[in-house]
C-alpha positions in Angstrom: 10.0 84.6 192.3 13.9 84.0 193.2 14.8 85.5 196.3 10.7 85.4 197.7 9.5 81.7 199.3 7.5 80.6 196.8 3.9 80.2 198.2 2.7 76.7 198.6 6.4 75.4 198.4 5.2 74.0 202.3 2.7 70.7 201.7 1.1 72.1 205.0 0.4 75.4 204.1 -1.2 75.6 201.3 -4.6 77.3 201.6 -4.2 80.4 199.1 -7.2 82.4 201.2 -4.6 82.9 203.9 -2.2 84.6 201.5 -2.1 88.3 202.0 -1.2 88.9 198.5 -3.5 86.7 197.1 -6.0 88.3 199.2 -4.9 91.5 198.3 -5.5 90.7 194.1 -9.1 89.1 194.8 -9.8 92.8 196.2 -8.2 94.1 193.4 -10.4 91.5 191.3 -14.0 92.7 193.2 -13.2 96.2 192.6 -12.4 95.4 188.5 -15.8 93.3 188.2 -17.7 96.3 190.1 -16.8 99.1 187.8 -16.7 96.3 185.0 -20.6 96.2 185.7 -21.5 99.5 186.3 -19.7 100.5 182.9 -21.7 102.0 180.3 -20.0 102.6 176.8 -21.5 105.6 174.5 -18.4 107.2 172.7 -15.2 106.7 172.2 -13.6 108.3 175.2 -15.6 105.5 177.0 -14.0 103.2 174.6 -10.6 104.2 175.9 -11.1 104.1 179.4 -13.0 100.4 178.8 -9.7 99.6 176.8 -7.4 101.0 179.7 -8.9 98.9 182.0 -9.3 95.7 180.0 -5.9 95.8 179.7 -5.5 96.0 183.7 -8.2 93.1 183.7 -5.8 91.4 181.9 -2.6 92.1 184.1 -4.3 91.1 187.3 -5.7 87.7 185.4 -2.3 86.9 184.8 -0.9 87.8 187.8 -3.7 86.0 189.6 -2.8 82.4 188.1 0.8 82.9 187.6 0.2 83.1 191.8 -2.2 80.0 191.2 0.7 77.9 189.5 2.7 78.8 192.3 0.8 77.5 194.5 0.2 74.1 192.3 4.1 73.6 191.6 5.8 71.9 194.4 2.5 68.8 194.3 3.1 69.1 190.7 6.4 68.1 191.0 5.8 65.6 194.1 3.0 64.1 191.8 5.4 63.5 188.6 8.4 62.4 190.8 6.0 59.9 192.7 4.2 58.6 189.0 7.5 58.2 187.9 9.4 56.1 190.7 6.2 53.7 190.3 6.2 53.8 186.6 9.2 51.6 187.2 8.2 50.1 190.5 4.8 48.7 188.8 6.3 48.0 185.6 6.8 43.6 186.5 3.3 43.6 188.0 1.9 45.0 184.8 3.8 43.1 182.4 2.9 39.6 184.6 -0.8 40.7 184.9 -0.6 41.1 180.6 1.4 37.7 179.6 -0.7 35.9 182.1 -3.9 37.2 180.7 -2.7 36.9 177.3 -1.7 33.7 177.4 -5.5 32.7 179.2 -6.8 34.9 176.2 -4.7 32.8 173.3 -5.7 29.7 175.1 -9.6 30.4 175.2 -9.3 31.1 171.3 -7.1 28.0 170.6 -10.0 26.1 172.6 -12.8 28.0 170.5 -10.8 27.8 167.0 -10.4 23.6 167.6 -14.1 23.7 168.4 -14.7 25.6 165.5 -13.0 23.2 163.2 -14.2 20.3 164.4 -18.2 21.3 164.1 -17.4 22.1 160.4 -15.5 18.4 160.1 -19.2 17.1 161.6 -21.0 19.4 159.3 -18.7 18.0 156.4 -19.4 14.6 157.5 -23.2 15.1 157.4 -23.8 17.0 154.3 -21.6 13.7 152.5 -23.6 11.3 154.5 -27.1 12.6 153.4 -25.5 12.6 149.6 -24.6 9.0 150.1 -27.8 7.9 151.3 -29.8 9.9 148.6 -27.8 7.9 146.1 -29.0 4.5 148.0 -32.4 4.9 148.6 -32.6 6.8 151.9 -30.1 4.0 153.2 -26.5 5.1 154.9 -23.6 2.2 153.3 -21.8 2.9 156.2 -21.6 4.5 159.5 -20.9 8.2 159.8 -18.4 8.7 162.3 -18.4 12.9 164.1 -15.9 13.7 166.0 -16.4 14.6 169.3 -16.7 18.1 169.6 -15.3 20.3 173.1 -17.3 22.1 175.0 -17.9 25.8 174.7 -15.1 27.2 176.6 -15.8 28.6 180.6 -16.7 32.1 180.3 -15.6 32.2 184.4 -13.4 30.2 186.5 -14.0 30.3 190.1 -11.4 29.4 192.6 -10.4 30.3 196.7 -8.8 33.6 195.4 -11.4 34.5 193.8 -12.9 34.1 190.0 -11.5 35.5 186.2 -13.5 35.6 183.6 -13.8 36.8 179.6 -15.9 39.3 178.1 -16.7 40.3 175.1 -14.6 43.6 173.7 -15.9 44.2 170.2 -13.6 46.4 168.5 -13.7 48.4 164.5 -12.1 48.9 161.4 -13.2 51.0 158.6 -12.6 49.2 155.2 -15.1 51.6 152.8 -15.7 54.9 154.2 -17.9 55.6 151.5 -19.6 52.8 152.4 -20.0 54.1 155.9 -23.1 55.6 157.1 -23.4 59.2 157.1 -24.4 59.6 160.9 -21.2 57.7 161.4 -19.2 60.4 159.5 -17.7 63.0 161.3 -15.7 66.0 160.4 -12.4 66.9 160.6 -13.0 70.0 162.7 -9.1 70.6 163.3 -8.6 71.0 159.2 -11.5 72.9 158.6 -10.6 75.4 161.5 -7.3 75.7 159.9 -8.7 76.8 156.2 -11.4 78.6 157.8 -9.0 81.0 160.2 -7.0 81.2 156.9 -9.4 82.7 154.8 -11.4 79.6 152.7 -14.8 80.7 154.2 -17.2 79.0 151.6 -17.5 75.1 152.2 -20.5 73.7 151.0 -22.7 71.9 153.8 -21.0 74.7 156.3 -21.4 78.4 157.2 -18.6 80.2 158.2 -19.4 83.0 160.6 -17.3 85.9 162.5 -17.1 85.8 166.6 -14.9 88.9 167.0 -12.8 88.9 170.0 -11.0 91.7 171.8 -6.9 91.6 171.6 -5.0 93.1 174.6 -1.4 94.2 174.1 0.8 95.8 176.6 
């Protein structure tokens, strides 16, 4: 489409029903599915003809969304130039919203890590006081001294603004496939498309099967 006003290039007018031409191809298109439905194939001459019109099937299909993409180009266009003036516009906000919760994150483990530590100092502390007292008759020689211990960590903070809070984001990593089990297995179906289209068509635990398809050239 060079000299012709590409269709849709107007935000305002955009509608595709009110397109004469389009209009005109959606006829086009009834008339192919009517015949395409009242087609019966017995020989080989009705091969042909079926062929002869697949292949203008095919031409209107692609003229159709070639029309369609048309149409779509100009918001296409507005969309990427407007994601990619804010893609820089947002890009503090984004980066202030991640060091600040990252460093609220870090500071929630630091506080969980200490408590951590300091239960198992406690824990220490017990397990050699009840040795000491088994080697004095049930008697402690001396005081055992815990350390106090911090409390769990606010899972949300409230405020005028509003409230923040932490959840829990469990995440994965596989260290023994074959330890893994089977109904978590899946398989690579890009690979196994790729030996099966070239010709490797006995895999055991998989049956390779032929859906024929019809190849228009013109």
């Amino acid at each position: 489409m060079s000299d012709e006003k590409r269709p849709g290039s107007s935000l305002a007018t955009c509608d595709p029903v009110y397109d004469p031409a389009v209009m005109a191809f959606y006829q086009q298109a009834l008339t192919a599915l009517e015949y395409a439905e009242k087609r019966i194939i017995k020989g080989t001459d009705d091969m042909t003809l079926a062929g002869d019109d697949l292949i203008i099937i095919r031409r209107l299909r692609k003229t159709m969304d070639s029309r369609r993409k048309d149409y779509l180009m100009p918001f296409q266009d507005h969309v990427k130039e407007v994601n990619d003036a804010y893609k820089s516009l947002m890009a503090p906000v984004e980066a202030a919203d991640k060091i600040t919760g990252d460093k609220m994150l870090a500071f929630n483990a630091e506080q969980d890590r200490i408590r951590a530590e300091q239960e198992r100092i406690n824990s220490l502390r017990m397990e050699a006081a009840k040795a000491d007292a088994a080697l004095h008759n049930g008697e402690l020689t001396e005081s055992v001294n815990l350390v106090e211990v911090l409390p769990p960590v606010a899972t949300k903070t409230q405020s005028e603004l509003g409230s923040t809070g932490q959840r829990d984001n469990w995440q994965f990593e596989i260290t023994d496939f074959s330890l893994l089990p089977d109904e978590y297995k899946m398989p690579d179906a890009v690979k196994l498309g790729k030996v099966v289209r070239a010709g490797l068509h006995t895999i055991p635990g998989v049956r390779v099967f032929n859906q024929p398809s019809l190849v228009v050239r013109r």
